[in-house]
N, CA, C and O atoms as a GROMACS GRO file, in nm:
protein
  600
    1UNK      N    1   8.216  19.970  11.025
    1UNK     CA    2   8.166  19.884  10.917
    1UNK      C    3   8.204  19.940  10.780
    1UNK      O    4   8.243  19.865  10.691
    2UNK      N    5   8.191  20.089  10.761
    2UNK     CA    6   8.229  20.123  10.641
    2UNK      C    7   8.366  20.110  10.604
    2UNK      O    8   8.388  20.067  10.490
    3UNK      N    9   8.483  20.144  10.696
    3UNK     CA   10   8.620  20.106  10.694
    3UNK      C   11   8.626  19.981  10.636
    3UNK      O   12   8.677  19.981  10.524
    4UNK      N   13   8.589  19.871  10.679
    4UNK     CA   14   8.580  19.704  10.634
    4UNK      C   15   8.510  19.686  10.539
    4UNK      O   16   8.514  19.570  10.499
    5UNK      N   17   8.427  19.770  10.470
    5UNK     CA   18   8.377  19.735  10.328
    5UNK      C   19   8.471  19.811  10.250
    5UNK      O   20   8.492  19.761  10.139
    6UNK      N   21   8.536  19.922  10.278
    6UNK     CA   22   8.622  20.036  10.238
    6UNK      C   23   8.757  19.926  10.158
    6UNK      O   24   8.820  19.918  10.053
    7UNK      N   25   8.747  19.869  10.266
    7UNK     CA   26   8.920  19.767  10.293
    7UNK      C   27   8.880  19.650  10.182
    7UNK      O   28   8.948  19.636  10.080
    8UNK      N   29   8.809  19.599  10.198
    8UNK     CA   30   8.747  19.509  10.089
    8UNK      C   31   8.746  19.559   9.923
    8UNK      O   32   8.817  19.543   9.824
    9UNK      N   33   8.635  19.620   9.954
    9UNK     CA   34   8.688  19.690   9.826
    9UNK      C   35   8.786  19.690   9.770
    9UNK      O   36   8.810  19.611   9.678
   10UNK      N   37   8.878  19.791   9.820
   10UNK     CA   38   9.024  19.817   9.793
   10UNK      C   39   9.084  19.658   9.759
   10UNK      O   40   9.095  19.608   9.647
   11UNK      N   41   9.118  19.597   9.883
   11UNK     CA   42   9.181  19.441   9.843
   11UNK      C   43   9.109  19.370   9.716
   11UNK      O   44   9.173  19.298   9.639
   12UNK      N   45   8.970  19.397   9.700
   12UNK     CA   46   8.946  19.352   9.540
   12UNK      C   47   8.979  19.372   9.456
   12UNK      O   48   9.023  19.293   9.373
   13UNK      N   49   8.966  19.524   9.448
   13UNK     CA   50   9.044  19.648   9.315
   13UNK      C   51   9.167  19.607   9.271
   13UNK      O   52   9.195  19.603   9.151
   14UNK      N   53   9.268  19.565   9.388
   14UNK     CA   54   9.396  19.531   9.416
   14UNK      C   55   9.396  19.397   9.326
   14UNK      O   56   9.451  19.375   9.218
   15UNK      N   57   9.333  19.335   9.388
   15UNK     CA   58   9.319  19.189   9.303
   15UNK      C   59   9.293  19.183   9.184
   15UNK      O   60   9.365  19.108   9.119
   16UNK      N   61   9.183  19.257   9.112
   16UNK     CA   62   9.146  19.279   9.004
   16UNK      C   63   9.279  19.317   8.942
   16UNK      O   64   9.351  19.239   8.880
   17UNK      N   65   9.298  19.424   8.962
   17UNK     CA   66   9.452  19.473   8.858
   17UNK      C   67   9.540  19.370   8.892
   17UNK      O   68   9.571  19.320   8.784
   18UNK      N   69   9.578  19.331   8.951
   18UNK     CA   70   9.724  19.270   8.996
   18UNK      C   71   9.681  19.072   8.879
   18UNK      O   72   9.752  18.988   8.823
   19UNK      N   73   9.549  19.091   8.897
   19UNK     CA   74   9.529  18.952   8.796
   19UNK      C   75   9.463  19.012   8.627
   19UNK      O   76   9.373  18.972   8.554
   20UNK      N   77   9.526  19.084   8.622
   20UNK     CA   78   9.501  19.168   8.479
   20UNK      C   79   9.634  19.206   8.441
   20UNK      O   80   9.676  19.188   8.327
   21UNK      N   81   9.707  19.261   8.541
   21UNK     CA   82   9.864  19.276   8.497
   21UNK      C   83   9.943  19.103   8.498
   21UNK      O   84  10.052  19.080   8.445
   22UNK      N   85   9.880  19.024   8.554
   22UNK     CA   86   9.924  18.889   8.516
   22UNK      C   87   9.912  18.804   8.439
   22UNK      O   88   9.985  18.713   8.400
   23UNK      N   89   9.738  18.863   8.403
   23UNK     CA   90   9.698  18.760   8.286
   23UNK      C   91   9.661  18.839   8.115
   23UNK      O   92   9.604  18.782   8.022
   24UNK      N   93   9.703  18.951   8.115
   24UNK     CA   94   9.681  19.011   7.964
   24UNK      C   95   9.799  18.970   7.876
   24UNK      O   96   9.774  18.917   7.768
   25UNK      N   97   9.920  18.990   7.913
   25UNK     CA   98  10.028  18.975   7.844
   25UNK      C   99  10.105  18.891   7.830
   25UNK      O  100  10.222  18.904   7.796
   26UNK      N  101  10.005  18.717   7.872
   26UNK     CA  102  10.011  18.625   7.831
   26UNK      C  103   9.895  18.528   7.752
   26UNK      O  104   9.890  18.409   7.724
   27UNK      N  105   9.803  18.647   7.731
   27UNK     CA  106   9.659  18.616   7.669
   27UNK      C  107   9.638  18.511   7.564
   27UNK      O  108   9.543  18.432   7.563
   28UNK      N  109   9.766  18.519   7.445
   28UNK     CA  110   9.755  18.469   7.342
   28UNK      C  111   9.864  18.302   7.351
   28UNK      O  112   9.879  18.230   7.252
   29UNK      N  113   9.924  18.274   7.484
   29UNK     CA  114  10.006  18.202   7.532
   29UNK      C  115   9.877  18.076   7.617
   29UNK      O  116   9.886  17.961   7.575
   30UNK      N  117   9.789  18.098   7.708
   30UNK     CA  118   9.763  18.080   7.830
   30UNK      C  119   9.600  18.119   7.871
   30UNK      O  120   9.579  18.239   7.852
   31UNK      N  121   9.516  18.067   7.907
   31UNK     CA  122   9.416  18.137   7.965
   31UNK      C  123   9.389  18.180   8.064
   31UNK      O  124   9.445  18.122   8.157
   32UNK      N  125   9.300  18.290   8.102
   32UNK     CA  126   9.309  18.397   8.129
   32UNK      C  127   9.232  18.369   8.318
   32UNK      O  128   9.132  18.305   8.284
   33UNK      N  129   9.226  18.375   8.409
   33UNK     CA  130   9.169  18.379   8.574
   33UNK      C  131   9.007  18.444   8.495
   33UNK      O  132   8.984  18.550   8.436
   34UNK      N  133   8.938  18.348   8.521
   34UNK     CA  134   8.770  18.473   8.467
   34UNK      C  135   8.732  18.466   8.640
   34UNK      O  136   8.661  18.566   8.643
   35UNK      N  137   8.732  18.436   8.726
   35UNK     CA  138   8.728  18.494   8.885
   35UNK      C  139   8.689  18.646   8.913
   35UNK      O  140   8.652  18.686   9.024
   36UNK      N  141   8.702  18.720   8.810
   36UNK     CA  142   8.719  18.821   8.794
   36UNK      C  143   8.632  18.925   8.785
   36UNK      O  144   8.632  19.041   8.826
   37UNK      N  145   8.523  18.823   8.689
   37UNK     CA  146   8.460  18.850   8.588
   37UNK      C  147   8.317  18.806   8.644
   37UNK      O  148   8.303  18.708   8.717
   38UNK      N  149   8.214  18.887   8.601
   38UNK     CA  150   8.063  18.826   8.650
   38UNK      C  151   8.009  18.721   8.543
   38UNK      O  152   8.078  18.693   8.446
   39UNK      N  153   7.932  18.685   8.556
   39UNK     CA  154   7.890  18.528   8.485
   39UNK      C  155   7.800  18.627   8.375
   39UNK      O  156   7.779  18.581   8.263
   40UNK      N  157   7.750  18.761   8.412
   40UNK     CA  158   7.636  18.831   8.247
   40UNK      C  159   7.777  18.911   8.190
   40UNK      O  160   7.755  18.958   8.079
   41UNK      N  161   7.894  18.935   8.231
   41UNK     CA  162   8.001  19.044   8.139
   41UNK      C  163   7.937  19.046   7.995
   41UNK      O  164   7.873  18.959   7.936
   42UNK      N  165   7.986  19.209   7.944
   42UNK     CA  166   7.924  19.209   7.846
   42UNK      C  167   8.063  19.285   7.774
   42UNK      O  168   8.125  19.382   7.818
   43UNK      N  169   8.090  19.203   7.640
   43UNK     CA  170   8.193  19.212   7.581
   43UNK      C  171   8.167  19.297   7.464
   43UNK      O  172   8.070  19.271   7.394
   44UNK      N  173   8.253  19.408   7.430
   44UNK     CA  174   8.223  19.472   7.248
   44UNK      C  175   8.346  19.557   7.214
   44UNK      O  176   8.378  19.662   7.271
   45UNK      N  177   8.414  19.493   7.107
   45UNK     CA  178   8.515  19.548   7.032
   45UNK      C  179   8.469  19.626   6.922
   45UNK      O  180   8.354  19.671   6.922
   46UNK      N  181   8.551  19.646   6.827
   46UNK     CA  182   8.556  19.649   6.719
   46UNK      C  183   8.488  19.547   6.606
   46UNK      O  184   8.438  19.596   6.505
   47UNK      N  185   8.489  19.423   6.624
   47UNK     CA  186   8.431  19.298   6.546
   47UNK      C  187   8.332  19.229   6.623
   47UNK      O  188   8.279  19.129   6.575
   48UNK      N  189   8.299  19.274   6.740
   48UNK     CA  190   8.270  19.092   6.866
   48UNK      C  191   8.172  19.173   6.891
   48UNK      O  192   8.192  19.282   6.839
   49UNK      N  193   8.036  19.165   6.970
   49UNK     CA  194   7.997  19.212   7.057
   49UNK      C  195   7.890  19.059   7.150
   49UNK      O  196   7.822  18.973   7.094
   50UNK      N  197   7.910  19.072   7.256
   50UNK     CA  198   7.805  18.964   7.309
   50UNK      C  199   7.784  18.956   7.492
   50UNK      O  200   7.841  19.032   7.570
   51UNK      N  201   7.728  18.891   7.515
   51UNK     CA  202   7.716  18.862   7.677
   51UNK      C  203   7.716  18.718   7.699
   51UNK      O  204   7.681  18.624   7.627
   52UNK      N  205   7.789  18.728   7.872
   52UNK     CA  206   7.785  18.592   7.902
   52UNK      C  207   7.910  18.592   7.938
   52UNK      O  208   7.988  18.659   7.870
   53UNK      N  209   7.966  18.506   8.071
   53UNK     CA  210   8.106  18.432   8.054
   53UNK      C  211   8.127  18.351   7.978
   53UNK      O  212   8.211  18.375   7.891
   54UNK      N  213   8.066  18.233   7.979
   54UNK     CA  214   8.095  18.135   7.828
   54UNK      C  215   8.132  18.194   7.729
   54UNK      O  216   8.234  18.145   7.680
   55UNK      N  217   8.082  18.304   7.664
   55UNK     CA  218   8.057  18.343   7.566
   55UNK      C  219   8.238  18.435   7.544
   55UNK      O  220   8.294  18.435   7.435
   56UNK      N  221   8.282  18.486   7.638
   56UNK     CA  222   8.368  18.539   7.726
   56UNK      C  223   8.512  18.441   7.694
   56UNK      O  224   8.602  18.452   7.611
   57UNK      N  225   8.485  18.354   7.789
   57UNK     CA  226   8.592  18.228   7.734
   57UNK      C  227   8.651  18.170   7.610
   57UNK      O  228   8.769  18.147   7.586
   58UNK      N  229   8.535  18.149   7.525
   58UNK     CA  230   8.558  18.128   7.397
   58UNK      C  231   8.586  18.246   7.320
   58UNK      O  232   8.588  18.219   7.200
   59UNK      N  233   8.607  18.356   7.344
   59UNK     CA  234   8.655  18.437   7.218
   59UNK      C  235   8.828  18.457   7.276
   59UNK      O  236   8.917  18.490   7.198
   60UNK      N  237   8.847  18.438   7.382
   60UNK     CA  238   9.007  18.395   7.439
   60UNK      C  239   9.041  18.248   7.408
   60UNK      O  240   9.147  18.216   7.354
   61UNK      N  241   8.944  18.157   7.446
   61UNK     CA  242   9.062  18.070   7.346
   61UNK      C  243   9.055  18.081   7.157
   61UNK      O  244   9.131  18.027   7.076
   62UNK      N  245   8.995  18.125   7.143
   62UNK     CA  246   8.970  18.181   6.981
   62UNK      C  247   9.098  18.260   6.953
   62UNK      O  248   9.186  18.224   6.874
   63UNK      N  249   9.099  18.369   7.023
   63UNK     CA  250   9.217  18.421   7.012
   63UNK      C  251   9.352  18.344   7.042
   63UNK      O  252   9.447  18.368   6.967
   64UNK      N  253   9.369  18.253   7.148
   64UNK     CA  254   9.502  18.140   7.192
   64UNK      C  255   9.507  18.053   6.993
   64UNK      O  256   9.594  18.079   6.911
   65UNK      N  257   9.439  17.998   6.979
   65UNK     CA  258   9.410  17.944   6.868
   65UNK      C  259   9.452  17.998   6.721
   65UNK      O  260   9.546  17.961   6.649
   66UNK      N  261   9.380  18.070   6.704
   66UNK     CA  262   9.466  18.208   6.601
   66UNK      C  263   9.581  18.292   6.607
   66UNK      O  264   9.641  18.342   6.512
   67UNK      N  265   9.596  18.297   6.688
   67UNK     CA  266   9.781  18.306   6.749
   67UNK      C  267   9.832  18.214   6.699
   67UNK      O  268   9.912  18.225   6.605
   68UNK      N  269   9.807  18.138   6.736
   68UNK     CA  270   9.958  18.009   6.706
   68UNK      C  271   9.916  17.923   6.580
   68UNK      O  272   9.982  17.823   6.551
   69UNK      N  273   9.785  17.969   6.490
   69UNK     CA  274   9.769  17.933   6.361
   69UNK      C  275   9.852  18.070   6.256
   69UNK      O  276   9.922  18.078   6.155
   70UNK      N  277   9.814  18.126   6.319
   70UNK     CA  278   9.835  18.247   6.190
   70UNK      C  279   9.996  18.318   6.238
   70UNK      O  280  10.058  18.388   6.157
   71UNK      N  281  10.048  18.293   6.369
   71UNK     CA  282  10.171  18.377   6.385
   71UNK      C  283  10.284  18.318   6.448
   71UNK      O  284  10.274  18.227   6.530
   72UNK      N  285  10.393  18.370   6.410
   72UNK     CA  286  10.509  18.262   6.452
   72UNK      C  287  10.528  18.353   6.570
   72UNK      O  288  10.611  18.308   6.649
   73UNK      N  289  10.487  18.442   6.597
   73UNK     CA  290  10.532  18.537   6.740
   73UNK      C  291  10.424  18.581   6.707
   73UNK      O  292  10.363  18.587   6.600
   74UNK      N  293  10.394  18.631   6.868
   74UNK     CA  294  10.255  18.757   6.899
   74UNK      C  295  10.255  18.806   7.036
   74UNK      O  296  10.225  18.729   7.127
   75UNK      N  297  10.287  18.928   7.061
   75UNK     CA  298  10.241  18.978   7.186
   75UNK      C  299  10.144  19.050   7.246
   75UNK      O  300  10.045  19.059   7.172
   76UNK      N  301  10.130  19.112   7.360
   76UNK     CA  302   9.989  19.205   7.437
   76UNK      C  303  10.062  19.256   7.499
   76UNK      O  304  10.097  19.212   7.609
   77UNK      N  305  10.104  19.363   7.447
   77UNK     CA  306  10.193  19.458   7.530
   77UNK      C  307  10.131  19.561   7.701
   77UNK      O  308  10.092  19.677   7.708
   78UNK      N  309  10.139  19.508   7.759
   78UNK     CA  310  10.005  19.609   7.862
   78UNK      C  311  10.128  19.745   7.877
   78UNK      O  312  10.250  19.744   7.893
   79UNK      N  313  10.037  19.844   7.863
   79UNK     CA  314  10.150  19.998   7.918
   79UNK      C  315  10.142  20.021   8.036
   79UNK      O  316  10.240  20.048   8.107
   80UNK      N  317  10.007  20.013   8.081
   80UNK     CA  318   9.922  20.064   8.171
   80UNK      C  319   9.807  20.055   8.209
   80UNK      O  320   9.710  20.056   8.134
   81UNK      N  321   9.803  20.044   8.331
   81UNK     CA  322   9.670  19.965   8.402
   81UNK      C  323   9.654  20.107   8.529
   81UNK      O  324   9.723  20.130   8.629
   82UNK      N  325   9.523  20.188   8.468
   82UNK     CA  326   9.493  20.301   8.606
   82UNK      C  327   9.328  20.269   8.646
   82UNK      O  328   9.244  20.240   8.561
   83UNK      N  329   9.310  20.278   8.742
   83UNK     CA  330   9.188  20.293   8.864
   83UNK      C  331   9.102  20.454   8.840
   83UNK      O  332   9.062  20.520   8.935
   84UNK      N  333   9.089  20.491   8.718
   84UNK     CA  334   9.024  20.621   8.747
   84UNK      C  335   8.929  20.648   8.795
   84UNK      O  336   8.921  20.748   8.866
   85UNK      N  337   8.802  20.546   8.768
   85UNK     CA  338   8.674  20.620   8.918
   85UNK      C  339   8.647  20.473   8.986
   85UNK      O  340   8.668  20.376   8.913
   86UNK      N  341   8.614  20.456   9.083
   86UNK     CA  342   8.549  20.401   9.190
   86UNK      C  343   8.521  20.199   9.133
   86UNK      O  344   8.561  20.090   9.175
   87UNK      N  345   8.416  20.254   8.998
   87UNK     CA  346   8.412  20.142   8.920
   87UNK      C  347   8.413  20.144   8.772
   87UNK      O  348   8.327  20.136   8.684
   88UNK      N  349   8.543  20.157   8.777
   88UNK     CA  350   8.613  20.155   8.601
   88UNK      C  351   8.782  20.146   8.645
   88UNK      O  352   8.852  20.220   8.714
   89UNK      N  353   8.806  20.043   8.584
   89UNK     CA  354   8.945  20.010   8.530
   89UNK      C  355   9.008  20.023   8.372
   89UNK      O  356   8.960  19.960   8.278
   90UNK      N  357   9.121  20.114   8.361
   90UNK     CA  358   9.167  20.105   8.211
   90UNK      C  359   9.295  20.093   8.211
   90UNK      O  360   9.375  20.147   8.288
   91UNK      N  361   9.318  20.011   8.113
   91UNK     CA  362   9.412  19.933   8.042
   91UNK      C  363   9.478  19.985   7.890
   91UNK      O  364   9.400  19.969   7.796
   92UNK      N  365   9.580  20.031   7.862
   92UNK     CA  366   9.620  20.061   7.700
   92UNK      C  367   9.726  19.938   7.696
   92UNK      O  368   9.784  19.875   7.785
   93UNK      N  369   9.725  19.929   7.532
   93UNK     CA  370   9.853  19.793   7.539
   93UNK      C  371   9.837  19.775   7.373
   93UNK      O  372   9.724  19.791   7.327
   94UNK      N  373   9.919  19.751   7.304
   94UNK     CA  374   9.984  19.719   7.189
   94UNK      C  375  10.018  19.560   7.181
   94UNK      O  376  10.099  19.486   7.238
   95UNK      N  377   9.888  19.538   7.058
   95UNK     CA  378   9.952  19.416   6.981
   95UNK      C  379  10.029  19.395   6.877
   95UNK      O  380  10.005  19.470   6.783
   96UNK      N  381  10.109  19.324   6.862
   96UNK     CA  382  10.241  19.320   6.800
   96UNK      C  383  10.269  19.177   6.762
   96UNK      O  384  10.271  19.089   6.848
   97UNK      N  385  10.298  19.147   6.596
   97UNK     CA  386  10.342  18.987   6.612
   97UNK      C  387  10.389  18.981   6.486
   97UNK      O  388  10.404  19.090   6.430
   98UNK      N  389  10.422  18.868   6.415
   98UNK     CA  390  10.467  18.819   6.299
   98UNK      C  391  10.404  18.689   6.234
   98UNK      O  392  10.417  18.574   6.275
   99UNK      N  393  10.302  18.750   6.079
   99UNK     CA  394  10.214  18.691   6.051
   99UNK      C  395  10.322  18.491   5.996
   99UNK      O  396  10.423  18.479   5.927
  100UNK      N  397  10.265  18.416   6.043
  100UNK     CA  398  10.333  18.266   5.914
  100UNK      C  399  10.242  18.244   5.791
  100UNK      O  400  10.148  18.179   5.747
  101UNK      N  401  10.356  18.369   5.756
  101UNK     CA  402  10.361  18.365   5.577
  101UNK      C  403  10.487  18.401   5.526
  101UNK      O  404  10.559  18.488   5.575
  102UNK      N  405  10.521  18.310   5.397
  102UNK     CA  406  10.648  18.364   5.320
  102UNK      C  407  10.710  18.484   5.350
  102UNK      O  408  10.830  18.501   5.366
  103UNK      N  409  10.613  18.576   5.359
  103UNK     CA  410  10.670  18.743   5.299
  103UNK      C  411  10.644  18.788   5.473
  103UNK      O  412  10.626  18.909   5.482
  104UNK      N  413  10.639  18.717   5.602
  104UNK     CA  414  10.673  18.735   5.709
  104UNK      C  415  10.609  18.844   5.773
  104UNK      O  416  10.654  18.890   5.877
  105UNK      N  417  10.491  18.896   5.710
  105UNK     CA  418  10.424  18.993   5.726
  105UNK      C  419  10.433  19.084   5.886
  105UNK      O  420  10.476  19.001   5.966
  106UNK      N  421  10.413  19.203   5.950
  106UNK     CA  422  10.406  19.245   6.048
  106UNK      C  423  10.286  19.301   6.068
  106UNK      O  424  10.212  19.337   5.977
  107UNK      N  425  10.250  19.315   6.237
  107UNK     CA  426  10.091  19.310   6.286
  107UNK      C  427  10.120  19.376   6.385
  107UNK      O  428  10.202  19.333   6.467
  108UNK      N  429  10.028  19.559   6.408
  108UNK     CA  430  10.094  19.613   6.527
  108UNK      C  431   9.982  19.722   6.522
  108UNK      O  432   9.965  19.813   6.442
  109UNK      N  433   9.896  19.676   6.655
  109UNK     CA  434   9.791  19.781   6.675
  109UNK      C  435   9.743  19.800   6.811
  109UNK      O  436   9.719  19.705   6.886
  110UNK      N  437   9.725  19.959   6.850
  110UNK     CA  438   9.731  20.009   6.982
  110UNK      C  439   9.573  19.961   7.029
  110UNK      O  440   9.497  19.918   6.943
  111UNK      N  441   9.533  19.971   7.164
  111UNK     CA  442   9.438  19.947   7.196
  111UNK      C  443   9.434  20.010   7.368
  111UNK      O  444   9.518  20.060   7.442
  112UNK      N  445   9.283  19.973   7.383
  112UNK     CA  446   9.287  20.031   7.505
  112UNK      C  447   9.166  19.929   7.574
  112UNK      O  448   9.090  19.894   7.484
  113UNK      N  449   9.137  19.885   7.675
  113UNK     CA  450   9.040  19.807   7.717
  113UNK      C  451   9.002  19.913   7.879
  113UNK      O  452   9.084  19.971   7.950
  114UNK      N  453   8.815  19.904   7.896
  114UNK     CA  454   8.778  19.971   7.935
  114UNK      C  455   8.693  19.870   8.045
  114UNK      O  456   8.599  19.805   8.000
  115UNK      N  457   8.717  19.862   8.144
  115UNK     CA  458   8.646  19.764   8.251
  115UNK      C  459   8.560  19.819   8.327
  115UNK      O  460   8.606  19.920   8.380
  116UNK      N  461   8.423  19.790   8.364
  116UNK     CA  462   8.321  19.861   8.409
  116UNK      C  463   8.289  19.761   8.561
  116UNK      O  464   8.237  19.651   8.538
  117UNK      N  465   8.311  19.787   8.671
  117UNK     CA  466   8.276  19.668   8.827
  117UNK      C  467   8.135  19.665   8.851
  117UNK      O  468   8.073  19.772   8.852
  118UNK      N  469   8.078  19.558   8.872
  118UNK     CA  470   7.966  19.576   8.946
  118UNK      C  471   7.945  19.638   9.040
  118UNK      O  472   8.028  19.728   9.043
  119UNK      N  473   7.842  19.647   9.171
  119UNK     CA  474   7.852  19.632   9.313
  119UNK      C  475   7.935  19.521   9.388
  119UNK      O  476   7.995  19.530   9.495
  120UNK      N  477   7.921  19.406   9.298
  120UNK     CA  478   8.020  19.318   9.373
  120UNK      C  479   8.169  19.289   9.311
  120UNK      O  480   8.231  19.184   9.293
  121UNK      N  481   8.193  19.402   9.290
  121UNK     CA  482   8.347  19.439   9.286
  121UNK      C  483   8.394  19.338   9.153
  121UNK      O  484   8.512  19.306   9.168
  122UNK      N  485   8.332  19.280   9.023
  122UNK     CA  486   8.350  19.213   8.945
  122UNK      C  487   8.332  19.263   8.822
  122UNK      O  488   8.234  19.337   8.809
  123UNK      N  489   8.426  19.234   8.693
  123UNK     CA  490   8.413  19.283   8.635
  123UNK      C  491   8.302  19.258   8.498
  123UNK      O  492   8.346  19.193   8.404
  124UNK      N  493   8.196  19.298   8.492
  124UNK     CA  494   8.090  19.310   8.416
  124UNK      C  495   8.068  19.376   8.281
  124UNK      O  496   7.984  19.334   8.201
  125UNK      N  497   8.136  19.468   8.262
  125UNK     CA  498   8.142  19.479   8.129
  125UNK      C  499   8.294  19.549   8.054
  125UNK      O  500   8.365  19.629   8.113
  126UNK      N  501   8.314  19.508   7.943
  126UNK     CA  502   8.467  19.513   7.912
  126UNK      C  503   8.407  19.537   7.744
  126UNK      O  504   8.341  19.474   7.661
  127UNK      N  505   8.491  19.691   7.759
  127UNK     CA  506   8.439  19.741   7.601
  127UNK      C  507   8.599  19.767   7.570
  127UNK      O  508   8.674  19.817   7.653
  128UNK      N  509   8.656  19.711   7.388
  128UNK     CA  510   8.810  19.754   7.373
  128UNK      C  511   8.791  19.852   7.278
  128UNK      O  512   8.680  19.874   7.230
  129UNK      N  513   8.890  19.910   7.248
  129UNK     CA  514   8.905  20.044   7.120
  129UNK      C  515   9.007  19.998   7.048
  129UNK      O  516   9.090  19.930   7.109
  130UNK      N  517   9.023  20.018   6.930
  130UNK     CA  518   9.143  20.024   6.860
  130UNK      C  519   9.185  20.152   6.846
  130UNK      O  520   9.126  20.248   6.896
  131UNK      N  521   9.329  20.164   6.752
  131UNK     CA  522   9.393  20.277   6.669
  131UNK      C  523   9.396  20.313   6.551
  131UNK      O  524   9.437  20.410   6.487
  132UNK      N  525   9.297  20.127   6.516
  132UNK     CA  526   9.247  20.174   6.318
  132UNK      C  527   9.131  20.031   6.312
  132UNK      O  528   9.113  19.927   6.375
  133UNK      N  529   9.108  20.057   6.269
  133UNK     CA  530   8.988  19.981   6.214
  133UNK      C  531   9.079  19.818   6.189
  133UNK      O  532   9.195  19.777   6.181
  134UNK      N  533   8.915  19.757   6.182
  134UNK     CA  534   8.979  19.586   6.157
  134UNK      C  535   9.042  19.605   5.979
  134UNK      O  536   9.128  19.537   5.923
  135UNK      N  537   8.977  19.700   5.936
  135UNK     CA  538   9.004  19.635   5.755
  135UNK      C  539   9.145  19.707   5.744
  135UNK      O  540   9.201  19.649   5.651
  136UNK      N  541   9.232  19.805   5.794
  136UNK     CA  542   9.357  19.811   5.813
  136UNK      C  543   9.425  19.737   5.876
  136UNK      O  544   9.528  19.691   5.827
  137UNK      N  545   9.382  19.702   6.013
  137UNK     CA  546   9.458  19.595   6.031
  137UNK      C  547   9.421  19.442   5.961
  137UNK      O  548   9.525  19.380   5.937
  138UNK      N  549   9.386  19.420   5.950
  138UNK     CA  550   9.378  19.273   5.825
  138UNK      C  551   9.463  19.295   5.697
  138UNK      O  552   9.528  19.199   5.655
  139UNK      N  553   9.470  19.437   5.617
  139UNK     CA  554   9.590  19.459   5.506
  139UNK      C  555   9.710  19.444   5.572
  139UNK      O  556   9.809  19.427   5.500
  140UNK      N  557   9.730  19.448   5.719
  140UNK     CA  558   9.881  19.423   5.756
  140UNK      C  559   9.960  19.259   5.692
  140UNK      O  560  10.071  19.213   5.669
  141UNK      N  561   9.840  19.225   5.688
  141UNK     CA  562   9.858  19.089   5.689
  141UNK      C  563   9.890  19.058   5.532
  141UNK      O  564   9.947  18.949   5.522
  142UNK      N  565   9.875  19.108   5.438
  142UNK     CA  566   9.921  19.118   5.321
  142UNK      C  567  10.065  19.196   5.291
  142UNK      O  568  10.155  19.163   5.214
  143UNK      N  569  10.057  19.298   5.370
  143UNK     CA  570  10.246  19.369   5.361
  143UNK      C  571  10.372  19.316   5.378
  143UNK      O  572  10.381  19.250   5.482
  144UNK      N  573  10.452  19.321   5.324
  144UNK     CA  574  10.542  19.239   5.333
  144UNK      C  575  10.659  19.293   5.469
  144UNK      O  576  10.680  19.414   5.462
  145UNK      N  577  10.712  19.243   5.553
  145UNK     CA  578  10.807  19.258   5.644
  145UNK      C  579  10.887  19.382   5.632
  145UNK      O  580  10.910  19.456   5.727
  146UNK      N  581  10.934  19.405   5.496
  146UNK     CA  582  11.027  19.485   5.443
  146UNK      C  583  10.956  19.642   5.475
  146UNK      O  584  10.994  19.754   5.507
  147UNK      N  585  10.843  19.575   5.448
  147UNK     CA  586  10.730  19.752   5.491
  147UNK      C  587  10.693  19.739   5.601
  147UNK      O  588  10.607  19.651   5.612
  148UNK      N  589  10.728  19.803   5.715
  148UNK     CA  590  10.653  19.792   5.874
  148UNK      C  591  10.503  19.875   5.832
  148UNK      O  592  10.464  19.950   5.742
  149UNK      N  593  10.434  19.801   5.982
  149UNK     CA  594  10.311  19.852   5.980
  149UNK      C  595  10.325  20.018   5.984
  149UNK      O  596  10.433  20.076   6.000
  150UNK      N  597  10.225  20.069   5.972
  150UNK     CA  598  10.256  20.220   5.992
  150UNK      C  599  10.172  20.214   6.149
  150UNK      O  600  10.163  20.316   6.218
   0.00000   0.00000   0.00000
């Protein structure tokens, strides 16, 4: 019996990453499999913090939305996706894009997303980090092309 919960497991874990390496780095394109995800996940960045899937959904299409208002290109670079304990998944990945404005501005900041599983193998809480604060990255958005982000 433990082998077959063992195996389960595993084929979830499996699933979990394999629909995280499919659906991050088309985030700002596409929405996202929430299958994934428990119906209380509890979300907190840098700017956001809240609970709920609904709540969940809408800050991804928020983000689909602001993408394609504010940038003529934008990516989610994923580096890496590792399994370090039992129930935690992490993710690093670089956003990268080009603001629509005259002066063509550039937008490029590292991150890391931190996934916490329930017991039922779902993912329940999802905390991200940046590499600088929101009020540096928002001056990107004023620099002109000619100056890359630092």
């Amino acid at each position: 019996m433990t082998n077959s919960i063992s195996a389960q497991t595993n084929d979830r874990i499996t699933h979990i990453i394999a629909t995280l390496w499919q659906d991050l780095p088309t985030l700002f394109e596409r929405d996202i499999s929430y299958d994934i995800y428990s119906q209380d996940i509890f979300f907190k960045d840098p700017v956001n913090t809240f609970k709920w899937k609904f709540n969940y959904r809408i800050i991804f299409w928020t983000l689909r939305f602001h993408a394609r208002l504010f940038f003529t290109e934008i990516h989610f670079d994923v580096h890496e996706i590792t399994h370090p304990e039992p129930d935690r998944i992490f993710v690093t990945w670089t956003v990268r894009g080009t603001l629509r404005v005259p002066w063509r501005s550039k937008l490029l900041f590292n991150g890391n997303s931190n996934y916490t599983l329930n017991e039922k193998q779902q993912i329940y809480r999802h905390i991200d980090s940046w590499d600088r604060s929101p009020q540096e990255i928002l001056r990107q958005f004023f620099r002109p092309a000619s100056q890359p982000p630092t």
